[in-house]
KOLDO-232875 format. One line per 5 residues: number of its first residue (from 1); their letters; for each residue x, y, z of N, C-alpha, C, O, CB. Coordinates in pm, 1 decimal, always signed. Each point is the difference from the previous one (the first is absolute). Glycine has a CB too. Layout:
NUM> a> X,Y,Z,X,Y,Z,X,Y,Z,X,Y,Z,X,Y,Z  ...
This chain:
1> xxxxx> -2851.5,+1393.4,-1818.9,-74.2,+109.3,-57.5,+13.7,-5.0,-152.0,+108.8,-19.6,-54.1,-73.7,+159.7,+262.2  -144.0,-122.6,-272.1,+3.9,-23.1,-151.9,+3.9,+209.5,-49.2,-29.3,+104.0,+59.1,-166.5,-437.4,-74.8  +251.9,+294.5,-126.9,-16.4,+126.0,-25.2,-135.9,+66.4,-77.5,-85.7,-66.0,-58.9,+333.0,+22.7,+70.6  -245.6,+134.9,-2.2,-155.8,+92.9,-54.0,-19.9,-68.5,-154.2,-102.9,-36.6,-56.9,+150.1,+328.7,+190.9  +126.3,-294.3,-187.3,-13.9,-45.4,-162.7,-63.6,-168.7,-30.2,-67.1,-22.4,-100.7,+309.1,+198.7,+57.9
6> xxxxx> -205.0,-301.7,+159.4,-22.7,-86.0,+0.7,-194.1,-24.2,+29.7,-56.9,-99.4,-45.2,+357.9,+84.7,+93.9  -375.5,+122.1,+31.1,-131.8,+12.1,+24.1,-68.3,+71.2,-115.4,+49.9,+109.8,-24.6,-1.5,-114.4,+266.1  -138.0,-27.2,-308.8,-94.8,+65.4,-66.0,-169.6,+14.4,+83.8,-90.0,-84.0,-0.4,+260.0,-12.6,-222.8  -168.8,+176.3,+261.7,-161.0,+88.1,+46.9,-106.7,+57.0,-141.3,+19.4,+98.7,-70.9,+141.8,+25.4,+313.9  -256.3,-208.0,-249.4,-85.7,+59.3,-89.3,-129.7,-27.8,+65.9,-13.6,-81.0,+91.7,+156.5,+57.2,-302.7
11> xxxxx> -253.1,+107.3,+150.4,-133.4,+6.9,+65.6,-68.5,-134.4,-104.5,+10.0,-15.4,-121.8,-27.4,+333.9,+212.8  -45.4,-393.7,+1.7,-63.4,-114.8,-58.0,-117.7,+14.9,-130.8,-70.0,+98.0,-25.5,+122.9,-177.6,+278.4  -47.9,-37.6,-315.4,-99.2,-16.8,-112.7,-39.7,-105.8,+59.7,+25.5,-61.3,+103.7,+54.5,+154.0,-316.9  -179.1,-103.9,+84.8,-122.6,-119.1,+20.4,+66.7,-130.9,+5.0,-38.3,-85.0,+80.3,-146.2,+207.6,-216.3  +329.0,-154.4,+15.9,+25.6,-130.5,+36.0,+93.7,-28.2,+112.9,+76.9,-95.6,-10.2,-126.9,+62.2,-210.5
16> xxxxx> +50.1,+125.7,+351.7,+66.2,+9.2,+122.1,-75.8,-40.9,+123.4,+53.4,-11.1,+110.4,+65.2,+180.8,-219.5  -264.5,-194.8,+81.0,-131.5,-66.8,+77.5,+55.8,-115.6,+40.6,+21.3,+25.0,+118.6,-218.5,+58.9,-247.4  +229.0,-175.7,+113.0,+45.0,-153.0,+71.8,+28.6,+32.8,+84.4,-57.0,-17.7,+107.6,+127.5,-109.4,-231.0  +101.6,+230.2,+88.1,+115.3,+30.0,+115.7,-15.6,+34.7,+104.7,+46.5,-17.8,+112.6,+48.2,+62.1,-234.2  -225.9,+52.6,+34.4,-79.9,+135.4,+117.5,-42.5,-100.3,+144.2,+49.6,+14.8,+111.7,-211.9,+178.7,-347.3
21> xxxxx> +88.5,-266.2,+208.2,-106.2,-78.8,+49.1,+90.7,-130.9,+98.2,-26.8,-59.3,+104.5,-165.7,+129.5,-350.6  +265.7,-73.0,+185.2,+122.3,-87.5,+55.5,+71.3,+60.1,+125.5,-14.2,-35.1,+117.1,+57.2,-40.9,-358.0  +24.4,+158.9,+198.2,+52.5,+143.9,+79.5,-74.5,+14.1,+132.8,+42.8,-21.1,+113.4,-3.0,+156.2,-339.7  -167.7,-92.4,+184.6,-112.4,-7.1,+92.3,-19.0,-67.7,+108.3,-20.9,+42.0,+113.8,-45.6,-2.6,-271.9  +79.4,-214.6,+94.8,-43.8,-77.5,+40.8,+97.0,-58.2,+90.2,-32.4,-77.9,+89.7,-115.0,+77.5,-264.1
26> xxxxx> +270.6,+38.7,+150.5,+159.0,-19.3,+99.4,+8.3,+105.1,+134.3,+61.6,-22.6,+104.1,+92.0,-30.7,-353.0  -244.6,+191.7,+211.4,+26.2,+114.3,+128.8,-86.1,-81.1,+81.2,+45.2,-45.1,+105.3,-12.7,+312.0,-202.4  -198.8,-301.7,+48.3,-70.4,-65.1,+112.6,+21.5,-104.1,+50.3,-85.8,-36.6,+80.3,-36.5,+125.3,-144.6  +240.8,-180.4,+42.0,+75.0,-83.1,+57.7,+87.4,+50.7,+84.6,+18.1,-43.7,+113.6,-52.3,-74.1,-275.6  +99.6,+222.5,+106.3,+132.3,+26.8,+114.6,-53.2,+73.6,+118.4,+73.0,+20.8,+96.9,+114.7,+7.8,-279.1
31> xxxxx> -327.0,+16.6,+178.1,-64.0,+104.5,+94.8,-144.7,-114.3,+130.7,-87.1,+18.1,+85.1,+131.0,+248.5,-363.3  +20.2,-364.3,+209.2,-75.9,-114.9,+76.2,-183.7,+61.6,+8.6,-85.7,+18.4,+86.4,+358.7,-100.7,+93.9  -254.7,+98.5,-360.9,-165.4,+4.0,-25.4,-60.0,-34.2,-62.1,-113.6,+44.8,-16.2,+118.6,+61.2,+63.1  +53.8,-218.6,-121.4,-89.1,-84.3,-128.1,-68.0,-50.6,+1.8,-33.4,-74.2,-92.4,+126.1,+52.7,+24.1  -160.3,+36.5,+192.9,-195.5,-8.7,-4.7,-69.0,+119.7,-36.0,-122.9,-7.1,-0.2,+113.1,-143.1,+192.9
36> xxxxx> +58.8,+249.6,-220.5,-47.6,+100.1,+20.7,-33.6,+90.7,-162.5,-80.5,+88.0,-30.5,+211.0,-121.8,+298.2  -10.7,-50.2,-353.2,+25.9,+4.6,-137.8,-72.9,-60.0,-107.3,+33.3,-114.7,-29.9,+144.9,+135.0,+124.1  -291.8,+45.9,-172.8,-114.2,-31.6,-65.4,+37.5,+53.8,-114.7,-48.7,-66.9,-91.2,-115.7,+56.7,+259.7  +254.1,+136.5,-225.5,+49.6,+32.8,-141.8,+15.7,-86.6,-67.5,+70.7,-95.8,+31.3,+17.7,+241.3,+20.0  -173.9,-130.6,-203.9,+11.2,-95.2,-95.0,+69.4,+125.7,-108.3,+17.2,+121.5,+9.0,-247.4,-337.9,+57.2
41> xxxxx> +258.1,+108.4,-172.7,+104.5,+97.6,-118.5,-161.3,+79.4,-56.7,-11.7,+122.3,-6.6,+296.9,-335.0,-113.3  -349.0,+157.5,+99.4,-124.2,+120.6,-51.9,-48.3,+84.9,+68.0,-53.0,+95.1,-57.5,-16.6,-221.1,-49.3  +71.1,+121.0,+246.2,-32.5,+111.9,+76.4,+125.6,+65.6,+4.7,+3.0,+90.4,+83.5,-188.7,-184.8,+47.1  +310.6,+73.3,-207.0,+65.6,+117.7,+18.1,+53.0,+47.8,-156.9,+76.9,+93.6,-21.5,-8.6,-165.9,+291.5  -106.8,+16.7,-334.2,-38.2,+45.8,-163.4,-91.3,+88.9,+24.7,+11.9,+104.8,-63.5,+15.9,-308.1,-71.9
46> xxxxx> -119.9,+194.7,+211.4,-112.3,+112.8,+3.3,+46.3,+108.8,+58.9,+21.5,+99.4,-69.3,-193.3,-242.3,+82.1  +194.7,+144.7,+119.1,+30.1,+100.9,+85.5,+160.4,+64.3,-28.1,+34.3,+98.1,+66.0,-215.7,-224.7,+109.0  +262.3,+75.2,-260.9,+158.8,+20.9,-21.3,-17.7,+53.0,-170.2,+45.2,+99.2,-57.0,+86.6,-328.6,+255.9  -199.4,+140.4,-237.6,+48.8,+48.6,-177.4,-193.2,+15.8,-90.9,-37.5,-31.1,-113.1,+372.2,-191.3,+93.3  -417.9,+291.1,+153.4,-147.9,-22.0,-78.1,+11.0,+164.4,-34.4,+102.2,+68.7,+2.4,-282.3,-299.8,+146.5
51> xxxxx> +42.3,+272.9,-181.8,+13.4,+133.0,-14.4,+24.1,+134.9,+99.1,+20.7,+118.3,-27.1,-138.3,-240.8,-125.5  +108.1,+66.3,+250.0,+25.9,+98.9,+107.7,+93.3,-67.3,+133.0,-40.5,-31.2,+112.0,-207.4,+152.7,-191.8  +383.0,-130.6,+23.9,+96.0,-58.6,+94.8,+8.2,+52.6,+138.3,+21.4,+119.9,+17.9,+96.9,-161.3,-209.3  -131.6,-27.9,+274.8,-32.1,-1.3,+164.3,+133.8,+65.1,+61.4,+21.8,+95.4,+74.7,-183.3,-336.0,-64.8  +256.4,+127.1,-88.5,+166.2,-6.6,+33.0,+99.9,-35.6,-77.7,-22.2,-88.4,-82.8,-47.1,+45.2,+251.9
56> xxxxx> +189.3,+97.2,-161.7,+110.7,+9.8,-78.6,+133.1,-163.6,+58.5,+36.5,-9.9,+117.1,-107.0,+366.3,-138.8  +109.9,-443.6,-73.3,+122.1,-74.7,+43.7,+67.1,+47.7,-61.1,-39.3,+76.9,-87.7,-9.2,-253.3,+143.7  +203.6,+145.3,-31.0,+139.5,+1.6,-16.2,+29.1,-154.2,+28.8,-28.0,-74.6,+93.8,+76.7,+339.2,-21.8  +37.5,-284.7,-224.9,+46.7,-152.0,+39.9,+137.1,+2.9,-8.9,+50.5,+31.4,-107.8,-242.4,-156.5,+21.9  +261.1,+97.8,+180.2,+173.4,+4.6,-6.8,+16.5,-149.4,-33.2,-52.2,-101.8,+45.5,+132.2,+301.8,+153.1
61> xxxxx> +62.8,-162.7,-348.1,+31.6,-143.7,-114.5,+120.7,-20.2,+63.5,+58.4,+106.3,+21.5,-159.9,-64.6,-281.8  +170.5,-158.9,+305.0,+117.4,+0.6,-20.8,+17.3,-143.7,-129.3,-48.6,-109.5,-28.4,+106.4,+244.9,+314.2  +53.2,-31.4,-332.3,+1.9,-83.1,-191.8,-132.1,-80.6,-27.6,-36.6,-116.3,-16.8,+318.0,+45.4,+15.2  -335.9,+208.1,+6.7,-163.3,-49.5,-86.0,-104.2,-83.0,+66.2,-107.8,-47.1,-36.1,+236.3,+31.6,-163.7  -42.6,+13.8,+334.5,-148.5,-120.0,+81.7,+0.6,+70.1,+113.6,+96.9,+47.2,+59.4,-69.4,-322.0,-127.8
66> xxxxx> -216.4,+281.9,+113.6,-49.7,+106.6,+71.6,+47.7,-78.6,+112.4,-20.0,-120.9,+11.9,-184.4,+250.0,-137.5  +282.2,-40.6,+225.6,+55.7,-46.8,+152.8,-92.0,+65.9,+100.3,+10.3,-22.8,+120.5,+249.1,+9.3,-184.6  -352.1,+97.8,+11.3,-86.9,+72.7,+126.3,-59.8,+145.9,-32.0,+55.6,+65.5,-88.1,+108.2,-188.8,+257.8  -263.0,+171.3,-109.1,-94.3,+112.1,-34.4,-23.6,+40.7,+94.0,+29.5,-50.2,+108.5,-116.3,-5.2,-265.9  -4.7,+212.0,+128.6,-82.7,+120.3,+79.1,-60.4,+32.5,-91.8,+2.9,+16.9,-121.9,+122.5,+73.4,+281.7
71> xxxxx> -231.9,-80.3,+0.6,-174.5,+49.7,-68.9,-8.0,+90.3,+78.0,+1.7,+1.2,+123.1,-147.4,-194.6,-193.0  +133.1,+301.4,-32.7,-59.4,+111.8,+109.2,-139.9,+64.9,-65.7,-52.4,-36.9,-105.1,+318.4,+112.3,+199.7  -310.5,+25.7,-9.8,-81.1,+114.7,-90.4,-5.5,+137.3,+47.2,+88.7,+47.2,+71.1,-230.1,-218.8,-134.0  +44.0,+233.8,+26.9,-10.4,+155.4,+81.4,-56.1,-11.6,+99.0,-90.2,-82.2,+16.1,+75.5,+209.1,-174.0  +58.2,-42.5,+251.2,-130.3,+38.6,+106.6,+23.0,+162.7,+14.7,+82.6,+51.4,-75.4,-94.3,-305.7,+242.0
76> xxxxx> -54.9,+332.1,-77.2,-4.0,+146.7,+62.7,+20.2,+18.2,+71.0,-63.0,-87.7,+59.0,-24.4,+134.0,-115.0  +139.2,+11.6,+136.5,+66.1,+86.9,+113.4,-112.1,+106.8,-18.5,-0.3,+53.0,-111.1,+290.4,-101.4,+106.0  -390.6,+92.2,+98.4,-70.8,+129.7,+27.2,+93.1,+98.5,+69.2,+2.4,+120.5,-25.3,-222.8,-241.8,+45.3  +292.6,+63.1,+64.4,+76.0,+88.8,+105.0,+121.1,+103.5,-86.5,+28.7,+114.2,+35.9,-63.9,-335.7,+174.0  +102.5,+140.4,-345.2,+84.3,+65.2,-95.5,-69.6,+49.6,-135.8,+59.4,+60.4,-89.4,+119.7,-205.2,+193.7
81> xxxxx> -311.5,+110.2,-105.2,-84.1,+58.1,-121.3,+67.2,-40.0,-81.7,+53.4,+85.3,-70.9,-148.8,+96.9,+131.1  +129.8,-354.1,-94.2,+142.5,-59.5,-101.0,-35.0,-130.5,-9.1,-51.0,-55.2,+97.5,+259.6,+194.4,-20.2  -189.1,-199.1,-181.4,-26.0,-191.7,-9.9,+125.9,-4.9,+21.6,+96.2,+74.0,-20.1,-280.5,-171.2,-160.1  +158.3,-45.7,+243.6,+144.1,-56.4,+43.0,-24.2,-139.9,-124.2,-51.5,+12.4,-111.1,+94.8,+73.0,+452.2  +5.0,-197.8,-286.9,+9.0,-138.9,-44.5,+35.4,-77.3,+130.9,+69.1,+43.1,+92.3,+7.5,+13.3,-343.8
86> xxxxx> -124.2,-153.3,+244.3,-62.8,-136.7,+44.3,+55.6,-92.7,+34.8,-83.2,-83.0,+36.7,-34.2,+121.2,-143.4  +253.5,-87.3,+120.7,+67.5,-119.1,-35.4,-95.4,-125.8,+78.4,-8.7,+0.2,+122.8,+274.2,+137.2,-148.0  -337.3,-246.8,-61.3,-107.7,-97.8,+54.2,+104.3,-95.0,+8.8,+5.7,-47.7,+113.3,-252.6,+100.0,-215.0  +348.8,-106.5,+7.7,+80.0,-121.4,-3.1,+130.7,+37.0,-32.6,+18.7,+81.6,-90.2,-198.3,-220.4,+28.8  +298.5,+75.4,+140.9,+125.7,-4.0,-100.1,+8.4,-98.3,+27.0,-79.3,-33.4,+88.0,+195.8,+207.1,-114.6
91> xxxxx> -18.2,-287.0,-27.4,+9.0,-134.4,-22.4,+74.2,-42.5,-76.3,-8.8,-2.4,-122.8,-154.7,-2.7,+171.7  +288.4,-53.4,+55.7,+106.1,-80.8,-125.9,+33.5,-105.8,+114.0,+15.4,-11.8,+121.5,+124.6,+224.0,-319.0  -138.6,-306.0,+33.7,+27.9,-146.2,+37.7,+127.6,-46.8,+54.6,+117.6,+15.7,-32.9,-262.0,-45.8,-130.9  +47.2,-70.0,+314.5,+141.2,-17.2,+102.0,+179.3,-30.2,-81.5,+100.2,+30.6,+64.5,-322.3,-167.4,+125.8  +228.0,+104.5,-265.4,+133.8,-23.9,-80.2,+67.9,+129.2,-39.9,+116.6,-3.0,-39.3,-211.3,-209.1,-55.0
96> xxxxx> +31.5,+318.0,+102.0,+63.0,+88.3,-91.7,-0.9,+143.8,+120.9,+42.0,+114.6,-15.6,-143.8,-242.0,-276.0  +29.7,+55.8,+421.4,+77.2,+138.8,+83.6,+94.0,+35.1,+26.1,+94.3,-56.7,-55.3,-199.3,+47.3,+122.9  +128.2,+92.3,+4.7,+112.2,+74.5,+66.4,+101.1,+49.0,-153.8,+119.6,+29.0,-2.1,-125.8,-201.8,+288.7  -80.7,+168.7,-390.6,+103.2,+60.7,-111.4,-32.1,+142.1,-32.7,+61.0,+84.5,-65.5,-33.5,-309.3,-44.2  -109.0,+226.2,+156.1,-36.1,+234.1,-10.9,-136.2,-31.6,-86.6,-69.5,+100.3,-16.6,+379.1,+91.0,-48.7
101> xxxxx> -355.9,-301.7,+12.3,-56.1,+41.4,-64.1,-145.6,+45.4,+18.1,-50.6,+63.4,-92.6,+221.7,-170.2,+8.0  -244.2,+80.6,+195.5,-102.8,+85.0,+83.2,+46.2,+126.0,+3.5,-74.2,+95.8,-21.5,+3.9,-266.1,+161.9  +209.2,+183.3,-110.4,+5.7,+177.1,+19.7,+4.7,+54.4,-103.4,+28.2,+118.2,+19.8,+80.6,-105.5,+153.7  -119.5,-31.2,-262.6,-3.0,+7.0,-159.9,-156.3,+60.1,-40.8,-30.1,+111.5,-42.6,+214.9,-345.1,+9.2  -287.8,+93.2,+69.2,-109.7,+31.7,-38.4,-38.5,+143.3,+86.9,-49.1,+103.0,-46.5,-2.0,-369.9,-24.8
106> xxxxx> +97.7,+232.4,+240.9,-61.2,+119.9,+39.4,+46.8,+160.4,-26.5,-58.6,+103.9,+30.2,+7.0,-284.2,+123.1  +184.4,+158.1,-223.7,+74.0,+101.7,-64.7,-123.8,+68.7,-136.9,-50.4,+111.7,-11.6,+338.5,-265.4,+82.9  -296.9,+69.6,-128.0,-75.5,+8.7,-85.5,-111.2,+46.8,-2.8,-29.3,+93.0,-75.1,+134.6,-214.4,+45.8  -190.3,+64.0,+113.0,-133.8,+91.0,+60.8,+41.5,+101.4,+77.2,-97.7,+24.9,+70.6,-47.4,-204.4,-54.0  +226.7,+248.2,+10.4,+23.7,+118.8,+127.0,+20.0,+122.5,-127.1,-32.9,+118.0,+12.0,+194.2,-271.7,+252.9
111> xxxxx> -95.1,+86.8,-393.8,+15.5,+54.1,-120.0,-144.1,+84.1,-62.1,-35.5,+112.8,-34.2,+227.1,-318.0,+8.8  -245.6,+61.8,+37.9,-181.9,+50.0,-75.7,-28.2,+99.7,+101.1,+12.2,+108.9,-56.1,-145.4,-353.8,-45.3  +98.9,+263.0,+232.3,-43.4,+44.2,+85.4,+51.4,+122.3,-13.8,-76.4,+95.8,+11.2,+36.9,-281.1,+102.8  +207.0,+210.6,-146.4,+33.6,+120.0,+12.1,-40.7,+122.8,-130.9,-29.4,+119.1,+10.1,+211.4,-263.0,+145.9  -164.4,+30.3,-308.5,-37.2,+41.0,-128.0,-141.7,+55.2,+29.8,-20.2,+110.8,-49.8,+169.0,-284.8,-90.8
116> xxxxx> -243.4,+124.7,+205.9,-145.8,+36.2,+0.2,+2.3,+65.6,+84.6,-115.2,+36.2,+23.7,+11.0,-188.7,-97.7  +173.3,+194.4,+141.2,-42.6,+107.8,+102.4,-105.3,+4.7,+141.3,-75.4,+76.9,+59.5,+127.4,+4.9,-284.1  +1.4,-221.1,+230.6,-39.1,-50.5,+160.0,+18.5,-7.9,+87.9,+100.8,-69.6,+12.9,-133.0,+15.8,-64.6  -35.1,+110.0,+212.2,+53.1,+40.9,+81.8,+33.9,-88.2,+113.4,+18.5,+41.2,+114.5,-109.7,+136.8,-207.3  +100.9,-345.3,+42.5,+27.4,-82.0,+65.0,+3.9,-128.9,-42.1,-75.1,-37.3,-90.2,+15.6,+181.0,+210.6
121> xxxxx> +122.5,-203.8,-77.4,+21.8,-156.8,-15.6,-43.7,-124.9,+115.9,+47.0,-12.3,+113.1,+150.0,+126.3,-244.7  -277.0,-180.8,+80.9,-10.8,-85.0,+166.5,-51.4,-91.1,-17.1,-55.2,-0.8,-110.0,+31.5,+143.9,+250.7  +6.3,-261.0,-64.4,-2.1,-137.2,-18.6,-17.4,-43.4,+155.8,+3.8,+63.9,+105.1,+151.0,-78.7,-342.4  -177.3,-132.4,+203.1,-11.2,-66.2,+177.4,+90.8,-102.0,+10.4,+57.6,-50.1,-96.6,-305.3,+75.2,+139.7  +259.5,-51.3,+50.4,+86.2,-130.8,+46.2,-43.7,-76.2,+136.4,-27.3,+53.8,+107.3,+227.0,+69.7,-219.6
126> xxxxx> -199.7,-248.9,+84.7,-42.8,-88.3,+134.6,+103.2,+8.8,+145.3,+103.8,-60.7,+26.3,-205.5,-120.2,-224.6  +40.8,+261.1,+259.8,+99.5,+0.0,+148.6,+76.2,-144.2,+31.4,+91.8,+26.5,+77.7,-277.6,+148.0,+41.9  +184.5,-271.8,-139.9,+112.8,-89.3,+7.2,+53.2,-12.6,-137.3,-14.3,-117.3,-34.4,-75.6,-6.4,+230.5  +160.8,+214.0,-315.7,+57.9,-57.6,-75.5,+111.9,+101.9,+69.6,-11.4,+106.3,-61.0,-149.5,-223.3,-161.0  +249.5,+128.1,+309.4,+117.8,+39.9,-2.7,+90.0,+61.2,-131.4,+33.9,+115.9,-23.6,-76.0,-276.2,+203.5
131> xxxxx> +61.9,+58.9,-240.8,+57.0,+11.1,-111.1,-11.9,+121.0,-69.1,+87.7,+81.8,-27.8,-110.8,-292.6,+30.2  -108.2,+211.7,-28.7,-49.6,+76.1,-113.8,-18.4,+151.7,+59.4,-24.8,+102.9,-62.9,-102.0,-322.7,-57.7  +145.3,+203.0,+251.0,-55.1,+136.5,+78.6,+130.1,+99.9,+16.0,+4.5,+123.0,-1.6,-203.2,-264.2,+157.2  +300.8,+44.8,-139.8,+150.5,-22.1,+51.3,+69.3,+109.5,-211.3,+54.7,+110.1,-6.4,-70.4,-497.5,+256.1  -24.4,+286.9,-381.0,-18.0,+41.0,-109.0,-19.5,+138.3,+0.1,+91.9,+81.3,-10.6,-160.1,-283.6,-41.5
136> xxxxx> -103.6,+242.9,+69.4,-64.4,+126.4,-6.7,+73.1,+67.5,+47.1,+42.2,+95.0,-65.9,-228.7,-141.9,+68.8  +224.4,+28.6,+109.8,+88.1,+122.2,+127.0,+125.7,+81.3,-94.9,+16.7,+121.1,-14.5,-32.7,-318.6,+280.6  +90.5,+89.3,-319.4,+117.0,+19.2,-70.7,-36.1,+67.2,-71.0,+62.6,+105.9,+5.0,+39.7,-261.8,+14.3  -171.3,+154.4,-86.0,-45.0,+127.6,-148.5,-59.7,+121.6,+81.5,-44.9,+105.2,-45.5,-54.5,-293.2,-176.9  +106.9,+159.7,+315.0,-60.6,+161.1,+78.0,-177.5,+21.6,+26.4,-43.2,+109.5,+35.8,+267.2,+20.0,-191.2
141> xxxxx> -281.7,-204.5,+140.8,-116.0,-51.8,+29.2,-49.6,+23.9,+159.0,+85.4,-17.6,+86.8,-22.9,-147.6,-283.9  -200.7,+205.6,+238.3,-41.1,+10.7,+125.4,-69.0,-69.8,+10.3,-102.8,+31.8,-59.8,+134.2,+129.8,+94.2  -39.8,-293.1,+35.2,-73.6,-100.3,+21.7,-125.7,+59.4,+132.7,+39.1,-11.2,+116.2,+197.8,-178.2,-209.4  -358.8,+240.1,+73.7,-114.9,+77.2,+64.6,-9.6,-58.8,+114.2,-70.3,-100.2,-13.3,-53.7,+161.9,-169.8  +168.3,-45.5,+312.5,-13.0,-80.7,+94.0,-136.7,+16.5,+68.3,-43.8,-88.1,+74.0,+288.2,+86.4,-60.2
146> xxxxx> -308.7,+110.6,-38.0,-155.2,+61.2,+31.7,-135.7,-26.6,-73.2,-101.3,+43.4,+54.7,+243.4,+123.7,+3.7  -153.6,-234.3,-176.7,-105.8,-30.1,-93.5,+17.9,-185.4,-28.1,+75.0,-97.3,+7.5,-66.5,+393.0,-134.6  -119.1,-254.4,+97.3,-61.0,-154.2,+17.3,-68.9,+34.4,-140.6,-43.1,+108.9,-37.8,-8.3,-192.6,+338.5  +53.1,-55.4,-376.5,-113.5,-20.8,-132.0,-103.8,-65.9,+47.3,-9.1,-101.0,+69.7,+161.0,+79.6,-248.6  -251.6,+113.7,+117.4,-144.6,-44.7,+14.6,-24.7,-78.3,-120.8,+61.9,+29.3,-102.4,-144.2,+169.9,+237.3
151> xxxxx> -22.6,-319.8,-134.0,-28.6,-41.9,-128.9,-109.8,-48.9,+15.6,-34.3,-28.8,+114.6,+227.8,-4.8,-193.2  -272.2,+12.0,-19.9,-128.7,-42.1,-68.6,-21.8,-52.9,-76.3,-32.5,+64.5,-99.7,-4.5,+41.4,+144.0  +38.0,-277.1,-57.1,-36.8,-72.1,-134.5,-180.7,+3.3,-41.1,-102.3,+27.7,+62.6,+339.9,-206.8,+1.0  -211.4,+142.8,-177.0,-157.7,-29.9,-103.4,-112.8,-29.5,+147.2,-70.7,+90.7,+43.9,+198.3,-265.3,-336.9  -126.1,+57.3,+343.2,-64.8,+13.1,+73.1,-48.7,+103.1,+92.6,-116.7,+37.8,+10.2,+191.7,-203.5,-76.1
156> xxxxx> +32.4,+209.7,+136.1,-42.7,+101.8,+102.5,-65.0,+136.6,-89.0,-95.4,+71.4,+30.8,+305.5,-163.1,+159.9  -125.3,+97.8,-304.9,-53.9,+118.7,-114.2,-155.4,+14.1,+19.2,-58.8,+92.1,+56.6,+244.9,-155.9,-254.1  -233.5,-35.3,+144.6,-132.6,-79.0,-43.1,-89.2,+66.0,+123.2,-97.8,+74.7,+1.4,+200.1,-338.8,-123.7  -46.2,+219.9,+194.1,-118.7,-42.8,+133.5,+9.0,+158.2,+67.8,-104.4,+42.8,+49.2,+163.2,-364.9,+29.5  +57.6,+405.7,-75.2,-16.3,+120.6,-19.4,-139.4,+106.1,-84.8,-97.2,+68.5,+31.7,+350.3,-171.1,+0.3
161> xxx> -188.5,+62.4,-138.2,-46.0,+62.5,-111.9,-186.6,-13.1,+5.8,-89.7,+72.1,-43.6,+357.6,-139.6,-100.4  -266.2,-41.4,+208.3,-207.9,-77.1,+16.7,-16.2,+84.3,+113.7,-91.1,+75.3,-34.3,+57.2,-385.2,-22.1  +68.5,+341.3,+170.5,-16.5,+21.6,+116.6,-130.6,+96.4,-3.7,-47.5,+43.6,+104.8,+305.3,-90.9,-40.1
């Protein structure tokens, strides 16, 4: 376990795009989906640092070199009349687990969430990562055993949207 003083957490800049994208490009590997992974560093210059940011990173340093990140953003709760936040990614590189420092980032966002006055925190996880589910639990986390994510890429959008 490393200490809080040895981790530095800061919210990403523009010259943090490689890492970003890198970062990225290591979860859709470990999630056995890097076919699925089309993010380029300009589509997330746009959507991360353009004029109307989509979503927020956190890049955790250890001595100054980024070991791993979270992306989150807002969403709403109708049922609490309250925005919550989003967690889309956390991600640290296989070398540097089991040192807290995911629980760090998600420390960190549970922080934002609480500063803003949000009435929830939540994120997904792939039913076979044990690990990570096994992780969540420990921090006190309710893994939804009743909901299912619905989703809709560009395409299906599209062909919607013509109907």
């Amino acid at each position: 376990m490393l200490s809080s003083e040895s981790i530095q957490i800061s919210p990403a800049v523009e010259s943090d795009l490689p890492q970003i994208l890198a970062f990225i490009k290591g979860l859709a590997e470990y999630e056995k989906l890097a076919h699925q992974c089309v993010a380029t560093e300009e589509n997330l210059r746009k959507t991360l640092l353009g004029p109307r940011p989509f979503a927020e990173v956190l890049i955790a340093r250890l001595d100054q070199v980024p070991v791993g990140f979270a992306l989150f953003f807002h969403n709403y709760s109708t049922f609490l009349a309250t925005p919550g936040i989003y967690l889309e990614d956390l991600f640290v590189l296989p070398e540097h687990r089991g040192k807290g420092i995911g629980k760090m980032l998600i420390l960190r966002v549970a922080k934002i969430a609480h500063e803003r006055g949000c009435g929830r925190l939540e994120w997904s996880v792939l039913d076979w990562n044990e690990s990570a589910i096994g992780f969540y639990r420990g921090l006190g986390a309710t893994v939804m055993p009743d909901w299912r994510i619905c989703r809709m890429t560009a395409p299906e959008i599209a062909a919607l949207v013509v109907r």
